[in-house]
N, C-alpha and C positions, 0 to 999 in steps of 0.2 A: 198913085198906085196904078201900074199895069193893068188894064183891062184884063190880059188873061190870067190875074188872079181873083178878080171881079168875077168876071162873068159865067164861072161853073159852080161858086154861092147863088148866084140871083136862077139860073137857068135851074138847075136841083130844085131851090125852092118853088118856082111854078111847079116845074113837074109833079112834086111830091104833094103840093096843096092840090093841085088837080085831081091826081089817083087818090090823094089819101080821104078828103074832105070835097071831092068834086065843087073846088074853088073857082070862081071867075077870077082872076089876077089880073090888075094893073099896075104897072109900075107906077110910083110918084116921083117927086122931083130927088135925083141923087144930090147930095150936101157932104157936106164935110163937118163933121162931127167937132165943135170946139169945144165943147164941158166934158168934165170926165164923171160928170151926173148922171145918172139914168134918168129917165123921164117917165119912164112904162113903168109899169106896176109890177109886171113879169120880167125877167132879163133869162135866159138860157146863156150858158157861156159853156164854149167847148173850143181848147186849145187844139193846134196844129202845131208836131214838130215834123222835122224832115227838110226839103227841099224846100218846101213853101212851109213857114210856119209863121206864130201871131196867136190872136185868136178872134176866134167871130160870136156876136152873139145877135139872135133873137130877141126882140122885145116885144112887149104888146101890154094893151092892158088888162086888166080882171075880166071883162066881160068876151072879148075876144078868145083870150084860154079858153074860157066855160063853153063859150062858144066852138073852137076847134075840138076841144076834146072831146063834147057831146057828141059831134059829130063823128069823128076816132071809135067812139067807141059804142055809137048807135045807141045813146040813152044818157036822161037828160043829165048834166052835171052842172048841180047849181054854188057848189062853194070848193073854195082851193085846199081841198083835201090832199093829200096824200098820190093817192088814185090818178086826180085832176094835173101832180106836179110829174107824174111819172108820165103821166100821156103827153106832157106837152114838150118836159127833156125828151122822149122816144121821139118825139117830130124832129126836134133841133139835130138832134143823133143820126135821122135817116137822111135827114137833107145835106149836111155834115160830110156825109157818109158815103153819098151819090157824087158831093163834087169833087170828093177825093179819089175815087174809080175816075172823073172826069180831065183830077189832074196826073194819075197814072196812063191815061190812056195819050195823053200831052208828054210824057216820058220824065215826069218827076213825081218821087216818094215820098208820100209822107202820111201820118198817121194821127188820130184824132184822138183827145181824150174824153171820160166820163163825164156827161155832161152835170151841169152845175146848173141848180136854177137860184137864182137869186128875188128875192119876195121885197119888193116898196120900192116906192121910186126915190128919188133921192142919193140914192147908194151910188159914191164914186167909184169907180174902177179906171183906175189908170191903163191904160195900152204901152204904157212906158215910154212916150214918145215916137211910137206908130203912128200914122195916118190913119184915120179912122172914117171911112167913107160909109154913110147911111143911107139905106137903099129903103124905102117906103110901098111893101106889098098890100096893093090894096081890095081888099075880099069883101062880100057879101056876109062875111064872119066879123069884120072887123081890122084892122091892119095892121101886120108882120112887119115890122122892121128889122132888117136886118145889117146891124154894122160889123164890118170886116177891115181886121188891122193887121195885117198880113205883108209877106218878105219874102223873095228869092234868097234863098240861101248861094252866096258867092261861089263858084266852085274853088276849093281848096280852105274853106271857112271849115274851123271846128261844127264838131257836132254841136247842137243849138238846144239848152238846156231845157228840163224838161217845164220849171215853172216859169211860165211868161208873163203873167200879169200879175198884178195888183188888185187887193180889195180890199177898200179902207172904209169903215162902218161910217156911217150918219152921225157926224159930231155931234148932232141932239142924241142920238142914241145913249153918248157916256154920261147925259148930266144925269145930276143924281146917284152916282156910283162911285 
């Protein structure tokens, strides 16, 4: 993957961890993502169509959320309420949201969707055979992972349909039913 589809994900996320939750940020080692498992306990997923499209998601674990969102929102939050998943999709959404100003200002279009949070780790999510590059934010809250499976749109490429990914439930999930 192109660094400049990379790097206005990672740079948005310092900024935003900064201002929003006056984070220390360190990057961890970049990897390449081979399970289409989630690891984290938290996943935020928010597609991109347009010129660059894909989608990226945030992960982290339970205590990290509790952790950023308390901070979000100046008061303690100690379980994954409601409350706790709407502050942590609004982080995904702003960051999101900053690198896509970052890649209009680059001279390509594109637009984000309503962020999705997904609850346990375990839960595959396909990228549909994207490249899925994982970038490891590491806070004094706990650590933001952020993977991004993203694409220049070809010029003279159809428009790039609006559902990208895949979400396939926890084959333990169906026993029993």
């Amino acid at each position: 993957m192109d660094a400049k589809l990379l790097n206005p994900f990672i740079q948005a996320a310092v900024d935003v961890l900064k201002a929003e939750v006056e984070a220390n940020v360190s990057r961890g080692e970049i990897s390449l993502q081979k399970s289409s498992l989630t690891s984290d306990d938290i996943t935020v997923l928010i597609n991109l169509v347009g010129d660059v499209y894909g989608v990226v998601m945030y992960g982290m674990h339970t205590p990290t959320c509790l952790n950023l969102v308390s901070k979000m929102l100046g008061q303690e939050i100690t379980e994954l309420s409601s409350l706790a998943q709407s502050g942590v999709a609004e982080l995904g959404n702003v960051i999101s949201g900053r690198a896509t100003i970052r890649f209009s200002e680059a001279g390509y279009v594109s637009n984000i969707s309503t962020p999705t949070v997904v609850n346990g780790n375990g839960i595959e999510i396909s990228t549909l055979g994207f490249p899925r590059i994982v970038v490891p934010l590491v806070t004094q809250y706990g650590t933001l992972t952020v993977h991004i499976a993203l694409r220049e749109k070809n010029p003279g490429e159809p428009a790039i349909p609006d559902a990208l990914i895949s979400l396939i439930n926890d084959p333990n999930s169906q026993k029993g039913s």
